[in-house]
C-alpha positions in Angstrom: -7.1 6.9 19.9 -4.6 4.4 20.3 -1.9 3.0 16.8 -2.1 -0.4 15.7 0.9 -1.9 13.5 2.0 -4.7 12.4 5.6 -5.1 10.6 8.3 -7.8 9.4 11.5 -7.5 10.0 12.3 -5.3 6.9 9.8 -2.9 7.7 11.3 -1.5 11.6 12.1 1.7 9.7 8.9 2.4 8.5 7.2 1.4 11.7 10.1 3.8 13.7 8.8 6.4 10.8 5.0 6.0 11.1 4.5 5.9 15.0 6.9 8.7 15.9 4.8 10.8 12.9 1.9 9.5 15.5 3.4 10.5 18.4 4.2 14.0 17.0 1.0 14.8 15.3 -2.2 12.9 16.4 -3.1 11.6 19.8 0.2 10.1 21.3 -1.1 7.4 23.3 -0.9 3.9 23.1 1.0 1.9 20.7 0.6 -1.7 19.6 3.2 -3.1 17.7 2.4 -6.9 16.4 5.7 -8.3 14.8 6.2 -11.4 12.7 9.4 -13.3 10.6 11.5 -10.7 12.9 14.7 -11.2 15.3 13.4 -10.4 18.6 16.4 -8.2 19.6 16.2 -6.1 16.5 12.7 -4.9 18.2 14.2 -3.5 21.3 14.8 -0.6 19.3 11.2 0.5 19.9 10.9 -0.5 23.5 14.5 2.0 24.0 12.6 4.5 22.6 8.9 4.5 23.4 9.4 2.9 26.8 5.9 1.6 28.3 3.8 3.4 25.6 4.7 0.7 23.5 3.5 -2.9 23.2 5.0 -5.8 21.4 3.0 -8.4 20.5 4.3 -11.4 17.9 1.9 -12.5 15.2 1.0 -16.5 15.8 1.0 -18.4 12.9 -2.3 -20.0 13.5 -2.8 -21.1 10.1 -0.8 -21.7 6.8 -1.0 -18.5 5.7 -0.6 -16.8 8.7 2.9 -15.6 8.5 2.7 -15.2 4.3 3.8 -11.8 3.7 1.3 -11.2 0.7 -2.0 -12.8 1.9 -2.1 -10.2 4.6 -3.6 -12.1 6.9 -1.2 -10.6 10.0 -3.3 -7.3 9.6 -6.3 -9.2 10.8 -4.6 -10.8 13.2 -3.4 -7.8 14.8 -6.5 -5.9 14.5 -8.6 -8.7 15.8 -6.4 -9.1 18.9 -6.2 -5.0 19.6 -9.6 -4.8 19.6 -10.8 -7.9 21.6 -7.5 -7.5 24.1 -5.3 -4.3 24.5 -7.8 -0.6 23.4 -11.0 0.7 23.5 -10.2 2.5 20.5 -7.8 2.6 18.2 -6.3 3.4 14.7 -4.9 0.8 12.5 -2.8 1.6 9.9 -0.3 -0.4 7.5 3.5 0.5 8.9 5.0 2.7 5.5 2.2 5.4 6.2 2.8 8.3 7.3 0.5 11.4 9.4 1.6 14.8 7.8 -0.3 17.0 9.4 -2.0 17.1 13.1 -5.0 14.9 13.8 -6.2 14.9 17.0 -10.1 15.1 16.0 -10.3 11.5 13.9 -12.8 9.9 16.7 -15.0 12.8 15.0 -15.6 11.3 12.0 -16.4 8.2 12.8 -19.6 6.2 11.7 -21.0 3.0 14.0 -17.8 3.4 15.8 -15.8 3.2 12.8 -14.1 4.3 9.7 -13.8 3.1 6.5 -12.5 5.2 3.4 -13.8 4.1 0.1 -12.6 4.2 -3.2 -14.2 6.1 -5.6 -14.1 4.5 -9.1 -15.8 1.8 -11.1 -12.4 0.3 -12.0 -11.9 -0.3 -8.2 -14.6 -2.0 -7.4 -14.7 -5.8 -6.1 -15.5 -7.1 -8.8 -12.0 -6.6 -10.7 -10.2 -7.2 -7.8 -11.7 -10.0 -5.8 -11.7 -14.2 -6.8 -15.0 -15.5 -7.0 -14.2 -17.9 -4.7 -14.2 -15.3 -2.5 -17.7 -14.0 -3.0 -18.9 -17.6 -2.8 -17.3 -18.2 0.6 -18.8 -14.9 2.3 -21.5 -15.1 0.4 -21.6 -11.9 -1.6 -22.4 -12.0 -4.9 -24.2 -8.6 -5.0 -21.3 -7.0 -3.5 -19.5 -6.9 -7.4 -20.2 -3.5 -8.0 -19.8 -2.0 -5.0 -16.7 0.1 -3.9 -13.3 -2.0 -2.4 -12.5 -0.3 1.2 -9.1 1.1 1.4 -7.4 -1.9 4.0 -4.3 0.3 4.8 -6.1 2.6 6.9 -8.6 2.2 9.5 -10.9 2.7 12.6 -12.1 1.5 15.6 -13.9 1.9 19.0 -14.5 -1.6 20.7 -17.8 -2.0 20.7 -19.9 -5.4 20.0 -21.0 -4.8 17.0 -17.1 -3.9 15.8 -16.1 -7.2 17.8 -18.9 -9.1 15.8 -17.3 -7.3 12.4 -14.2 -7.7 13.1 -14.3 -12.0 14.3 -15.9 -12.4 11.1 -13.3 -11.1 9.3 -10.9 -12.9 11.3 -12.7 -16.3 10.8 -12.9 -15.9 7.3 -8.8 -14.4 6.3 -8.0 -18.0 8.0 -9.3 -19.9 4.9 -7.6 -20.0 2.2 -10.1 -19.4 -0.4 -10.5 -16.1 1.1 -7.1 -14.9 1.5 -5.2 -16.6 -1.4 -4.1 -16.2 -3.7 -1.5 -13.3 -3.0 -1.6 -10.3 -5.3 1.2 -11.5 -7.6 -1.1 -13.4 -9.0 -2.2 -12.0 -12.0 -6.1 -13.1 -13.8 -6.1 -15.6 -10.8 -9.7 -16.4 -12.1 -8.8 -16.9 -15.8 -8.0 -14.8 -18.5 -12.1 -14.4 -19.2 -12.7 -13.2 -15.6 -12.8 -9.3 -14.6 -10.8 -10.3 -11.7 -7.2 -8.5 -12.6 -5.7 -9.7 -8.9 -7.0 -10.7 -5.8 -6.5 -8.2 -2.7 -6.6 -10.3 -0.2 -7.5 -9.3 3.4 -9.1 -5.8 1.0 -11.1 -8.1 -0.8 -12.8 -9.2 2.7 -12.6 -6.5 4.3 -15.1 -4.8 1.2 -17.2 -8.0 0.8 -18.2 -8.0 4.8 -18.4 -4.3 5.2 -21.3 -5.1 2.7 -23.0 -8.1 3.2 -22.9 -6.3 7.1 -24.4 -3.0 5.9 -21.5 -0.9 7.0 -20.8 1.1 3.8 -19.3 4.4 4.6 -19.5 5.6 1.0 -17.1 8.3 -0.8 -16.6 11.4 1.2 -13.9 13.6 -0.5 -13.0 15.4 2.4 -12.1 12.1 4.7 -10.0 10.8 1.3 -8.4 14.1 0.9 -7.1 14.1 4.9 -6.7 10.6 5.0 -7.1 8.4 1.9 -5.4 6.5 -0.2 -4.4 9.1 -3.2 -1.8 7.2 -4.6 -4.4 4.6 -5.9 -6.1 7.7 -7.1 -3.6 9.1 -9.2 -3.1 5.3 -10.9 -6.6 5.0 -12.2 -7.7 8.6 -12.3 -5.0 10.4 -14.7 -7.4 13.5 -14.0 -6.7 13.4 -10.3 -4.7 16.1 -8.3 -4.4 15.7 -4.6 -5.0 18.3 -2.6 -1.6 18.4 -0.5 -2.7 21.2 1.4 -5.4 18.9 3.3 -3.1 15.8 3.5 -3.0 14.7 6.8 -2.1 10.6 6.1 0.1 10.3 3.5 0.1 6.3 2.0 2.9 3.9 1.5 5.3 7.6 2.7 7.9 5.3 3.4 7.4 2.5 1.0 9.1 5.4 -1.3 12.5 5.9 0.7 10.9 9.5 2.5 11.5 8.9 6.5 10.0 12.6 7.4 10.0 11.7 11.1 12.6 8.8 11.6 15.3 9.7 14.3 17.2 7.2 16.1 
């Protein structure tokens, strides 16, 4: 399986952390780096060290939130354009994670091509954190009560069906009403709503994985090897991960811990 990125220009260290973490612990292929609001020379950095393993490709700012760095939309982008144009199969994740552990077997645990890690809880369902302009625009009403997908970690094998999944995500993170307003909004639906913040290219990636019929539901295992614990531990004060299975470690960086930088 191939890494999928995307970074600003404050984030190099983090993508410098994550993929050489790749390169020492999981499969060591094919990197695709997708860059936006960056000076081009500060990127050569990556080309001097990961020669032709590495691709950079810049973000275009198709729409007007394109380039926002909250609305998220750049995630899509890239994922969009590494599965329709550079892998067969690939792992995307957001640039301050971090793999701990080897893993080498993930294409073993995918479902329809693809992996998806859900949260567990009631307080983390779409409901509380997705507008309802949102559900009205992909159509989703039902889809309240049913787990958000963690959006900072996932899988794919090009395949049409992922192609299909994946342009319709695309096509709707370009509206607005889908991927506005950025999480520092707070109550963005009123201070009667259940919506506490919007999450953005989360909140569509959850809403299409349903009205598509893609759930991969809870499985404690995958979240303990590759899930998003820190989430867990904020809304579960009864949570304890299980370090000894962590294999992905969340937002590593995002916390000033560079395990694997060396430049």
């Amino acid at each position: 399986m191939d890494l999928c990125t995307v970074i600003s220009e404050g984030f190099i260290p983090q993508a410098l952390n994550l993929i050489q973490s790749y390169k020492t612990l999981s499969y060591n292929q094919n990197i695709y780096l997708y860059y936006f609001n960056t000076d081009k020379e500060k990127l050569n950095i990556f080309t001097d060290l990961f020669g032709d393993k590495i691709k950079l490709i810049e973000v275009e700012d198709v729409c007007d939130h394109a380039l926002h760095p909250r609305a998220f939309f750049y995630k899509v982008y890239a994922i969009r354009d590494c599965l329709h144009n550079q892998s067969d199969g690939f792992i995307y994740s957001d640039s301050a994670n971090c793999f701990m552990r080897e893993s080498k077997n993930i294409h073993n645990h995918l479902t329809d091509d693809s992996l998806f890690l859900a949260y567990p809880y009631e307080s983390l369902t779409n409901k509380y954190w997705t507008t309802r302009e949102c559900f009205d625009i992909i159509g989703t009403t039902s889809a309240e009560i049913m787990p958000q997908y963690w959006a900072g970690f996932q899988v794919y094998r090009r395949t049409t069906k992922n192609i299909d999944f994946v342009s319709d995500l695309y096509k709707y993170m370009l509206l607005p009403g889908v991927a506005l307003p950025d999480m520092n909004v707070k109550k963005p639906d009123g201070p009667n709503s259940p919506c506490l913040e919007h999450r953005c290219d989360q909140s569509a990636l959850s809403l299409l994985i349903h009205k598509k019929n893609r759930h991969q539901f809870y499985d404690i295992n995958l979240n303990e090897k590759y899930g998003d614990w820190q989430t867990f531990v904020n809304f579960d004060k009864h949570y304890r991960p299980n370090f000894t299975k962590t294999i992905l470690s969340p937002r590593e960086s995002k916390f000033g811990k560079f395990r694997f930088l060396k430049i």
